[in-house]
Backbone as a chain_set.jsonl record, in Angstrom:
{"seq": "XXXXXXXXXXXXXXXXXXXXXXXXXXXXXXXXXXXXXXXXXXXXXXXXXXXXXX", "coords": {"N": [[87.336, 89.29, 88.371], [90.689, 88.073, 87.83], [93.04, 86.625, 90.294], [96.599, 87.176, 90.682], [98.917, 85.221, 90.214], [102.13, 83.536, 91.381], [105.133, 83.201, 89.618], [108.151, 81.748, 89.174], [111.849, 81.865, 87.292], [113.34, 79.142, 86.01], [115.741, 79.351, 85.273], [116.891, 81.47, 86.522], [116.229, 82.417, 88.822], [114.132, 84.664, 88.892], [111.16, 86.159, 89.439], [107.755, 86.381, 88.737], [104.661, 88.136, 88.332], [101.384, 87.474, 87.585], [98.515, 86.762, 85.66], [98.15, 84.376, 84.332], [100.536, 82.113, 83.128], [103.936, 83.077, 82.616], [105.476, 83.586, 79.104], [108.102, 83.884, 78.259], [111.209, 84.773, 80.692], [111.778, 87.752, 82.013], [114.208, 88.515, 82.919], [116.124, 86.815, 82.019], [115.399, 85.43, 79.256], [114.526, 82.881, 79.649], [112.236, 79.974, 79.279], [110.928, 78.493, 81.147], [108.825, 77.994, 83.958], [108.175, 77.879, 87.359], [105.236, 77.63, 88.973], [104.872, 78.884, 92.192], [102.87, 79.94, 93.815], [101.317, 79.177, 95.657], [102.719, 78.646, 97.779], [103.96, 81.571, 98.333], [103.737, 83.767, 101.24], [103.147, 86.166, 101.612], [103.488, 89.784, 101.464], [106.035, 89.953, 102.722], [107.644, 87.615, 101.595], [108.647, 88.726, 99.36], [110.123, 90.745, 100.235], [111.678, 90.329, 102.135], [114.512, 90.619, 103.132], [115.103, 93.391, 102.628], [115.488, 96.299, 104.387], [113.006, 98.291, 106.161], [114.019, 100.601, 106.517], [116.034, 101.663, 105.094]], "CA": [[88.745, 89.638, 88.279], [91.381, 87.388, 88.117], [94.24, 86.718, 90.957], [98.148, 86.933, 90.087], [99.7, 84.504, 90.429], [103.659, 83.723, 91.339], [105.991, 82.469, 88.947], [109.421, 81.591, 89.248], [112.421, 81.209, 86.622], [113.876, 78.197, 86.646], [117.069, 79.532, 84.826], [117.947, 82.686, 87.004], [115.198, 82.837, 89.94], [113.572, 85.94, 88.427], [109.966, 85.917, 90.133], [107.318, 86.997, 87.733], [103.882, 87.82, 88.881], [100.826, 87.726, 86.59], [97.46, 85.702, 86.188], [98.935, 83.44, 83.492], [102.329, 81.694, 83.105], [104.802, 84.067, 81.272], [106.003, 82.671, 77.655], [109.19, 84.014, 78.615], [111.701, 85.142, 81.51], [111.916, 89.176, 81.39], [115.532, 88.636, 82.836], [117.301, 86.139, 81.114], [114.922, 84.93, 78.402], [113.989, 81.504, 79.452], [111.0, 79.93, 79.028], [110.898, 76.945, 82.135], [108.52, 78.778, 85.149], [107.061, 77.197, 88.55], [104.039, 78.265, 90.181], [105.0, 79.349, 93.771], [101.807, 80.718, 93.986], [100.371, 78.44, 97.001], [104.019, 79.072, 98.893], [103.779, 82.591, 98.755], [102.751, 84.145, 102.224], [102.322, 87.312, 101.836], [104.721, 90.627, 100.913], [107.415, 89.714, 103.724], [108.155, 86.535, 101.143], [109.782, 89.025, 98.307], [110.776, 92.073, 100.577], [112.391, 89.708, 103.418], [115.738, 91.044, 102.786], [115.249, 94.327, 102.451], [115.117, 97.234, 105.769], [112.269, 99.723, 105.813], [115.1, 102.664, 107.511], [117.303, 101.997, 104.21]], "C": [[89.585, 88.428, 88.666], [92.645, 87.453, 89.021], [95.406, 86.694, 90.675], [98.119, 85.343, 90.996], [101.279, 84.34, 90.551], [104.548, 82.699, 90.69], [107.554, 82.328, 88.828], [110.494, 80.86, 87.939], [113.165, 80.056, 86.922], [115.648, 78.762, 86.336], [117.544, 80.731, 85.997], [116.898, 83.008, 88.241], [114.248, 84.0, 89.896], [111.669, 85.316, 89.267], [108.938, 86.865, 89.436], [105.601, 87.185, 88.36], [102.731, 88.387, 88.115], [99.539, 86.702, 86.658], [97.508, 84.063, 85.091], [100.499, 83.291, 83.606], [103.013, 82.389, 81.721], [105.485, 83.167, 79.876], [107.583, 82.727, 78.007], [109.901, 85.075, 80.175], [111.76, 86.752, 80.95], [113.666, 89.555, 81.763], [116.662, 87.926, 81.954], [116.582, 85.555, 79.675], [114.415, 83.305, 78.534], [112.88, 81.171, 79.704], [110.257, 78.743, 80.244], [110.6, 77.9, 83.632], [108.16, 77.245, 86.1], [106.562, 77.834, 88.792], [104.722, 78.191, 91.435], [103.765, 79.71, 94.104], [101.343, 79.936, 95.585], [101.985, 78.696, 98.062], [103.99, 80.516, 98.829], [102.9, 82.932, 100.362], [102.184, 85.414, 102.479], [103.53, 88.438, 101.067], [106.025, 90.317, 101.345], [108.334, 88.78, 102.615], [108.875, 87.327, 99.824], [110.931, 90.146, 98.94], [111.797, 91.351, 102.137], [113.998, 90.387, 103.706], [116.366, 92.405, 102.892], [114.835, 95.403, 104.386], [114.295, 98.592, 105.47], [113.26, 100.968, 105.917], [116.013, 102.577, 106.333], [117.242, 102.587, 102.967]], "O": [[89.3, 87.788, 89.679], [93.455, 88.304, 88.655], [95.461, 85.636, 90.049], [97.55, 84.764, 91.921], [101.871, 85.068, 89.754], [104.695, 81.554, 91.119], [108.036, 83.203, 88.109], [110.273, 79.719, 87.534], [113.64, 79.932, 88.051], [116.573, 78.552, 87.12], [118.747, 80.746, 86.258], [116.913, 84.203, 88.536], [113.593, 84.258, 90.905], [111.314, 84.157, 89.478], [109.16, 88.075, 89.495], [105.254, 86.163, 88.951], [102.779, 89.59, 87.863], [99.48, 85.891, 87.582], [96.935, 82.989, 85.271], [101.366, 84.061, 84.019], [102.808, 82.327, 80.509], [105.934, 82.029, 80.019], [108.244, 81.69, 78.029], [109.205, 85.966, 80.661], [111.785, 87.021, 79.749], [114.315, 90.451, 81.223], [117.685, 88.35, 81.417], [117.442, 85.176, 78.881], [113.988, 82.661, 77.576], [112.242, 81.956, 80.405], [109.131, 78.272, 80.077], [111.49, 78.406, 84.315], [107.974, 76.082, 85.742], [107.067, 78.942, 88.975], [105.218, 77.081, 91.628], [103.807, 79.771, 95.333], [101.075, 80.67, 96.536], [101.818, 78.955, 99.254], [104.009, 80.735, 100.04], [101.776, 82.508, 100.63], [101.229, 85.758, 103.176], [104.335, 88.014, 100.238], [107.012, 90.364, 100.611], [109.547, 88.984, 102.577], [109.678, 86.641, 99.192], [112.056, 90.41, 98.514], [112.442, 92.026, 102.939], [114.333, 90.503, 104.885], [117.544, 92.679, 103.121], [114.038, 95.048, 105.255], [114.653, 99.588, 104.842], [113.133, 102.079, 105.402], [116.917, 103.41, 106.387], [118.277, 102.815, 102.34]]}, "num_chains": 1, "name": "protein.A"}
C-alpha cells in the first residue's frame, strides 16, 4: 500500500492529499503543487485552527 502524500497549491493554498501529485487544483484549477509531505507533523498541522468544543 502506498502512503499519501501532501500537496499544496501554489495558486490558492488548497492542500491536496493523495499518493501522486494532482494534475490539477480541486479549488481553483491550477496545476503548480509542492510536496509538503516531509513538513507535515501530524493532524494538529491542518486542524491547528480549529477548537474541538466548537
Amino acid at each position: 500500500m502506498l502512503g499519501l502524500r501532501y500537496y499544496v497549491c501554489e495558486a490558492c493554498d488548497a492542500v491536496h492529499a493523495d499518493v501522486g501529485e494532482p494534475t490539477a487544483c480541486g479549488r481553483c484549477g491550477d496545476g503548480a503543487f509542492v510536496d509538503v509531505s516531509a513538513t507535515v507533523r501530524g493532524d494538529d498541522y491542518f486542524t491547528r485552527g480549529l477548537s474541538r468544543n466548537s
